[in-house]
C-alpha positions in Angstrom: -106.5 -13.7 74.8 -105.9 -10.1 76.0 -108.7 -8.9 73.1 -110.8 -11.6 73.4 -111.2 -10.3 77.6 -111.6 -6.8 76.2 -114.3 -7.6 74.3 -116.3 -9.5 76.6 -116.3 -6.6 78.9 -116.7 -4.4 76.2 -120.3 -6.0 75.3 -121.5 -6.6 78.8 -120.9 -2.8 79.4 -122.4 -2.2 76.1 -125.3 -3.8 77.4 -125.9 -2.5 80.2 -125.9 0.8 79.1 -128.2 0.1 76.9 -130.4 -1.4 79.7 -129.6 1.8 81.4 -130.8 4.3 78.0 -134.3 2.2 78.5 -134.9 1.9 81.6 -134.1 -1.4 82.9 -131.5 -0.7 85.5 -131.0 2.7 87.1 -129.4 5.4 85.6 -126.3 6.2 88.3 -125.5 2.1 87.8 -121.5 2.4 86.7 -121.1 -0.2 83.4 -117.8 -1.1 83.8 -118.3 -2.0 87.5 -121.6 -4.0 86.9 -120.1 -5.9 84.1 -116.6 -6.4 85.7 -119.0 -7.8 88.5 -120.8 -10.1 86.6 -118.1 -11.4 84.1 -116.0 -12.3 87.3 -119.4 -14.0 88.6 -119.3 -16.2 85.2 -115.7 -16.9 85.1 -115.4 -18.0 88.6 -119.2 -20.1 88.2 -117.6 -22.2 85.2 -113.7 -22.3 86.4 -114.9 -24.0 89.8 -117.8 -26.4 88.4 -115.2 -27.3 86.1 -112.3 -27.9 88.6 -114.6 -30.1 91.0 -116.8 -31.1 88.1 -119.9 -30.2 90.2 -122.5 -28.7 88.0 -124.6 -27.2 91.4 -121.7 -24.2 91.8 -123.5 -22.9 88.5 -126.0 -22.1 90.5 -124.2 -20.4 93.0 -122.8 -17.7 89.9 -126.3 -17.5 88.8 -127.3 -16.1 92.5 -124.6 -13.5 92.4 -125.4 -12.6 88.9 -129.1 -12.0 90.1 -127.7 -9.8 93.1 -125.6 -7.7 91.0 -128.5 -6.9 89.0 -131.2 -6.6 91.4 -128.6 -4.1 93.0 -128.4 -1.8 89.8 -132.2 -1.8 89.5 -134.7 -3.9 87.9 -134.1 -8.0 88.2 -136.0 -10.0 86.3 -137.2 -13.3 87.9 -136.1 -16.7 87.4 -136.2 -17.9 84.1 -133.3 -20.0 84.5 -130.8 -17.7 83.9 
């Protein structure tokens, strides 16, 4: 499980820095924070639709997942995300 958490991180901050190399989000944006940020956003999103089987707090994770991102630089509109 341990691994598995590792490399989900490890991939988000992957991508983000390559996000960073071309442009997308600002150079000074930290990786490990931005994806701890929006893995946490994700896990919470699904734990709590789940737990009070209300689809509409998926929305709420996508909203902080937009913030996060608007906040390192570029954010792309909605496409649903």
């Amino acid at each position: 499980m341990v691994e598995i958490q590792r490399g989900w991180l490890g991939l988000l901050e992957g991508l983000i820095e390559t996000a960073k190399e071309q442009g997308e989000l600002r150079s000074e944006t930290e990786a490990g924070q931005l994806a701890f940020e929006l893995y946490a956003a994700l896990e919470l999103a699904n734990y709590l639709s789940v737990l009070n089987r209300d689809s509409s707090i998926v929305d709420r994770g996508r909203a902080a997942i937009r913030a996060a991102l608007a906040s390192a630089g570029k954010a792309e509109p909605d496409r649903g995300v």
